[in-house]
DSSP file (Angstrom, degrees, kcal/mol; ACC not computed):
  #  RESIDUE AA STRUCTURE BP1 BP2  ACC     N-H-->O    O-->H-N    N-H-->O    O-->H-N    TCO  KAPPA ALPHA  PHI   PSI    X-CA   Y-CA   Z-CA
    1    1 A X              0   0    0      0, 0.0     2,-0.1     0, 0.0     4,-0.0   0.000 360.0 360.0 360.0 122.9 -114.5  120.6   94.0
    2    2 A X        -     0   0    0      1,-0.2     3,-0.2     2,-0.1    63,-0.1  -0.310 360.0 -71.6 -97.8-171.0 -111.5  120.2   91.6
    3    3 A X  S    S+     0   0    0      1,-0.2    -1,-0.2    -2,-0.1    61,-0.1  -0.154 105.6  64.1 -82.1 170.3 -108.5  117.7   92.1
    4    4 A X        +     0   0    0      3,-0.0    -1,-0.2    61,-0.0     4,-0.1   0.748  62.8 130.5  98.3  27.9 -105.8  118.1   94.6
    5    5 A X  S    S+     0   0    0     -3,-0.2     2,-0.1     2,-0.1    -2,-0.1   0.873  72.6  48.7 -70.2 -41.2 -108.5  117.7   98.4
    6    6 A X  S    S-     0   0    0      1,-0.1     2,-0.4     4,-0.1    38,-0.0  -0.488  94.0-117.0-101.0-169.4 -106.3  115.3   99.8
    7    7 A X    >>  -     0   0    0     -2,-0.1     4,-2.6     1,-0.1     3,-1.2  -0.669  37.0 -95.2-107.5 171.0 -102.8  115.4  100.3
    8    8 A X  H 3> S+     0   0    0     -2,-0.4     4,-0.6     1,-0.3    -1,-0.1   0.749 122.3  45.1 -59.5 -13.7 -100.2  112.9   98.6
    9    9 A X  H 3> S+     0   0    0      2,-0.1     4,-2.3     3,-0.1    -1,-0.3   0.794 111.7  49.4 -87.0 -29.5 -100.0  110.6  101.4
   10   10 A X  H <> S+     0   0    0     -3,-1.2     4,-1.6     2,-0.2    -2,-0.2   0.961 114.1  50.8 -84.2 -46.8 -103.7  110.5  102.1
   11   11 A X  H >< S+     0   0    0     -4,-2.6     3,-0.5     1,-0.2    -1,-0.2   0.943 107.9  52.1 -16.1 -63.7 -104.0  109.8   98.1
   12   12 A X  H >X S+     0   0    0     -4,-0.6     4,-1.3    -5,-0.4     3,-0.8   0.831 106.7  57.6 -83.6 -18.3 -101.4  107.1   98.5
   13   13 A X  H 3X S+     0   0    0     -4,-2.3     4,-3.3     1,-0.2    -1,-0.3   0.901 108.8  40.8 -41.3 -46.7 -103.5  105.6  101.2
   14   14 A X  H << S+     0   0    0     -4,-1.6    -1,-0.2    -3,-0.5    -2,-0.2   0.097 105.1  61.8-104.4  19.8 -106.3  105.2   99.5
   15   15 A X  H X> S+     0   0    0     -3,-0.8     3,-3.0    -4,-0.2     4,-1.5   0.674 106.9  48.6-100.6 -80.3 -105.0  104.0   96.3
   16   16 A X  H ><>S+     0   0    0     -4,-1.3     3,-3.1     1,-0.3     5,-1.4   0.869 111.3  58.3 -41.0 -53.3 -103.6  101.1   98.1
   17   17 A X  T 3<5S+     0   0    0     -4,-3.3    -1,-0.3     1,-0.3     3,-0.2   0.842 100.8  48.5  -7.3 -65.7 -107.1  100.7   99.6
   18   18 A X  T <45S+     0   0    0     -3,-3.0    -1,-0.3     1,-0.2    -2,-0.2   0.609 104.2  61.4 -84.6   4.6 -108.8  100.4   96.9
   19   19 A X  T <<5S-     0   0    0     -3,-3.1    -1,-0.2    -4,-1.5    -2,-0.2   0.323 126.2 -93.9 -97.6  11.1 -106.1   97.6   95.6
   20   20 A X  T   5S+     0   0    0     -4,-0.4    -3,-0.2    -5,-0.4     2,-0.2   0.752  71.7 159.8  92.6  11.0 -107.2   95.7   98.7
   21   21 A X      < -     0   0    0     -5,-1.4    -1,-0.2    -6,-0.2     3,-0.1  -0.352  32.8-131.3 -69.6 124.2 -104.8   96.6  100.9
   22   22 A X     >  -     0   0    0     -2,-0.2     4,-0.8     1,-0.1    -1,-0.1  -0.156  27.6-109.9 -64.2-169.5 -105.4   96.3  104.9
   23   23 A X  H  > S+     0   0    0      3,-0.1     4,-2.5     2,-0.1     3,-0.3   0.927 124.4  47.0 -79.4 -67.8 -104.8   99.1  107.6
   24   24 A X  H  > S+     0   0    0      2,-0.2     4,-2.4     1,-0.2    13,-0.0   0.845 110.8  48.4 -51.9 -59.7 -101.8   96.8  108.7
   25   25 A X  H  > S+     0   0    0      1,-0.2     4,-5.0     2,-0.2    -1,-0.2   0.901 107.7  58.8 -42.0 -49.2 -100.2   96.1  105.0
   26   26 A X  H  X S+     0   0    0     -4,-0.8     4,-1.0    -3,-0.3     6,-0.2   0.876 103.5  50.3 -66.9 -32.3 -100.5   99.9  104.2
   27   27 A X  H  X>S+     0   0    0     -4,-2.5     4,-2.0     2,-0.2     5,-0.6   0.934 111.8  50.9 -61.0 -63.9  -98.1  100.9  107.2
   28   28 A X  H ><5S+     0   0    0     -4,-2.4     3,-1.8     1,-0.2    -2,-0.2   0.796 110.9  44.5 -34.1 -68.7  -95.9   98.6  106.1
   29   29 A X  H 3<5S+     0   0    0     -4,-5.0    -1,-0.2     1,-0.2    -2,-0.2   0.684 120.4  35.9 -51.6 -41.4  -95.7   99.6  102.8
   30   30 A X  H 3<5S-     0   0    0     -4,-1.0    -1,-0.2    -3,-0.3    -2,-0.2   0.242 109.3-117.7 -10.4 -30.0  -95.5  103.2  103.2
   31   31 A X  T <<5S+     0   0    0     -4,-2.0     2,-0.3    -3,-1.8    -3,-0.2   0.949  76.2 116.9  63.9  52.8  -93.2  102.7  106.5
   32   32 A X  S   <S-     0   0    0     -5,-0.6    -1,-0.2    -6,-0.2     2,-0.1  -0.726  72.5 -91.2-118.8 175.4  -95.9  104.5  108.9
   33   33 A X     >  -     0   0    0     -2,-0.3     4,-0.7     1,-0.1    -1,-0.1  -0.281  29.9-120.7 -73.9 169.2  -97.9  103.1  111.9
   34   34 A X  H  > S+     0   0    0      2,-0.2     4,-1.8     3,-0.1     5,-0.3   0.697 121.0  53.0 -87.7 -36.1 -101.4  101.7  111.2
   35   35 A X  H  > S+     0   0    0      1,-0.2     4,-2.4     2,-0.2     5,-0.2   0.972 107.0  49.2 -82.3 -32.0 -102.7  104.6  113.7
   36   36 A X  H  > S+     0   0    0      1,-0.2     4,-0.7     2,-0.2    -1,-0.2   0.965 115.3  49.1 -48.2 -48.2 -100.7  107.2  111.4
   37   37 A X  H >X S+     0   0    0     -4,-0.7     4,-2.6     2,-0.2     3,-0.5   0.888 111.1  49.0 -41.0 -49.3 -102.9  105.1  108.3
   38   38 A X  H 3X S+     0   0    0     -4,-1.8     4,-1.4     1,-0.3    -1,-0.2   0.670 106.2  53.8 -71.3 -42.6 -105.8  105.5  110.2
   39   39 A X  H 3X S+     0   0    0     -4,-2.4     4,-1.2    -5,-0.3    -1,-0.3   0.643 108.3  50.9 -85.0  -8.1 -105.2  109.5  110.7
   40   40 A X  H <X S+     0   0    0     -4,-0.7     4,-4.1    -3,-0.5     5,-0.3   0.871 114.0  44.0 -88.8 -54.2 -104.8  109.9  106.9
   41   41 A X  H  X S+     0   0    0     -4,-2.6     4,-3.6     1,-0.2    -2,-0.2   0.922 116.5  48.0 -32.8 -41.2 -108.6  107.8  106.2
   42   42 A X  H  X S+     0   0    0     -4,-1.4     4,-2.6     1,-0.2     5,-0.3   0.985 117.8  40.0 -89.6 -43.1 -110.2  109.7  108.9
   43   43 A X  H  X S+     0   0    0     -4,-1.2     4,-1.5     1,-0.2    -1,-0.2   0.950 117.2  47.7 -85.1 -18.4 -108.8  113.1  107.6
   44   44 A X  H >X S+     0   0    0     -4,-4.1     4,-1.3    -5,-0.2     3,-0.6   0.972 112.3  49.3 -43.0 -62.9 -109.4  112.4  104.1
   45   45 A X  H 3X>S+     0   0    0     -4,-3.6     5,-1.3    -5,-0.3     4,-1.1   0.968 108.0  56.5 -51.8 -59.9 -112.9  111.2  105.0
   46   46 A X  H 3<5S+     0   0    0     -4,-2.6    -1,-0.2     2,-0.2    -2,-0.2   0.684 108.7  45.8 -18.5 -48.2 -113.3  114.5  107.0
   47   47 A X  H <<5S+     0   0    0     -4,-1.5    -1,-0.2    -3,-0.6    -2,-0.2   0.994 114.4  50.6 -46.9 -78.7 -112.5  116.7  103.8
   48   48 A X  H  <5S-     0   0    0     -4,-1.3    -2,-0.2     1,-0.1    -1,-0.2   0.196 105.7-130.1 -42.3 -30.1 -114.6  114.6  102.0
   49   49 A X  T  <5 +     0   0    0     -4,-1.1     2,-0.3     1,-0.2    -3,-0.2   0.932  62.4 135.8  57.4  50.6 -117.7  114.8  104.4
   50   50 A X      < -     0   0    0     -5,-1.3    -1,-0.2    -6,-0.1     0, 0.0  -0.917  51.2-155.0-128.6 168.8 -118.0  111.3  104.4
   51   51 A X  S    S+     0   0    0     -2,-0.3     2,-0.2    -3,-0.1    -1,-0.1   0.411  75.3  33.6-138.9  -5.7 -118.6  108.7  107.4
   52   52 A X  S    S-     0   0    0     -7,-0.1     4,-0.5     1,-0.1    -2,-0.1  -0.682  79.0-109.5-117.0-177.5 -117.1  105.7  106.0
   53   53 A X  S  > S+     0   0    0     -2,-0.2     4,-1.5     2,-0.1    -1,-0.1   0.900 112.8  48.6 -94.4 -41.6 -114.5  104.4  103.9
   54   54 A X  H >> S+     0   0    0      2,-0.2     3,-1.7     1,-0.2     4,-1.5   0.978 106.6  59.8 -48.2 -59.4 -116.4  103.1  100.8
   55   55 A X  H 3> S+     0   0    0      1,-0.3     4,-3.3     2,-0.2    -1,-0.2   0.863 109.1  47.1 -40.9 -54.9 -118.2  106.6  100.8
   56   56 A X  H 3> S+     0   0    0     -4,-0.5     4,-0.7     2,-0.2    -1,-0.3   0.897 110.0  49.9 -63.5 -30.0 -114.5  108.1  100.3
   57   57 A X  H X< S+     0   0    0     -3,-1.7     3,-3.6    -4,-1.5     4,-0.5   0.979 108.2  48.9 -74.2 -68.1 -113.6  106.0   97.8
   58   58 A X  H 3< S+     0   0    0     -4,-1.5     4,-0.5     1,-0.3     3,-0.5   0.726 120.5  40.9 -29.3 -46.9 -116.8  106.5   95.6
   59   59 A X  H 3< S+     0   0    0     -4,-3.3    -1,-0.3     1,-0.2    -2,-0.2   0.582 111.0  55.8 -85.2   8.8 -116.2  110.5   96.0
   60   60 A X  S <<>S+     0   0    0     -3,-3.6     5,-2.1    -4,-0.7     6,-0.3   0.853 110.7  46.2 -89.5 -46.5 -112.5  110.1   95.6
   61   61 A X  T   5S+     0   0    0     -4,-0.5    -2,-0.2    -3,-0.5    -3,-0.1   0.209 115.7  44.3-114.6  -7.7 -113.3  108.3   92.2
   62   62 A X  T   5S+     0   0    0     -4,-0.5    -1,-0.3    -5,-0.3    -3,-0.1   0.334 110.1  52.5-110.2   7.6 -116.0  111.0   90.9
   63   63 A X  T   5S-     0   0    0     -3,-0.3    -2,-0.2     3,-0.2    -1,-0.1   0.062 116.4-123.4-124.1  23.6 -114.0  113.8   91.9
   64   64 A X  T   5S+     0   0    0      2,-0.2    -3,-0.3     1,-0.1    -4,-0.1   0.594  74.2 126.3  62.1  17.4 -111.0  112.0   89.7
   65   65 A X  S   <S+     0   0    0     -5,-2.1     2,-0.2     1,-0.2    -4,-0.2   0.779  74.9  11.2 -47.5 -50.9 -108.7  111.9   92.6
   66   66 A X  S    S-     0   0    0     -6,-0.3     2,-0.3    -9,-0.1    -2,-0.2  -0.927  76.9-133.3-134.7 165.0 -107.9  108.1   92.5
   67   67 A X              0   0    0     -2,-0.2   -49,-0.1     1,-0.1    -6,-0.0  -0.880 360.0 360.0-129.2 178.9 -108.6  105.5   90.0
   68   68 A X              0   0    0     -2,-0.3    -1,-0.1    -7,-0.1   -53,-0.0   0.315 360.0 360.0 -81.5 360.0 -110.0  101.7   89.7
């Protein structure tokens, strides 16, 4: 797998994520619902074949997608 699996919202999710961000703070920022937040993690994770959120970040961050 090379770069470009999620798309640029589900990216920007999980950037904020990994900066510590809640579900609730990332709607804000972003100006979406928390269930809209929710739908990017879960299809991002989906891609990803992963069952959590830590699990996405770690392959997000070996497949060079997001950084620390």
């Amino acid at each position: 797998m090379s770069g470009n699996i999620l798309t640029n919202r589900e990216r920007d999710v999980f950037v904020l994520l990994v900066n510590n961000k809640s579900t609730k703070e990332i709607a804000q920022i972003l100006n979406i619902s928390e269930k809209t937040v929710r739908n990017h993690v879960s299809n991002a994770m989906q891609k990803l074949g992963c069952k959590g959120r830590a699990g996405a970040v770690i392959e997000l961050i070996k497949l060079g997608e997001i950084k620390l």
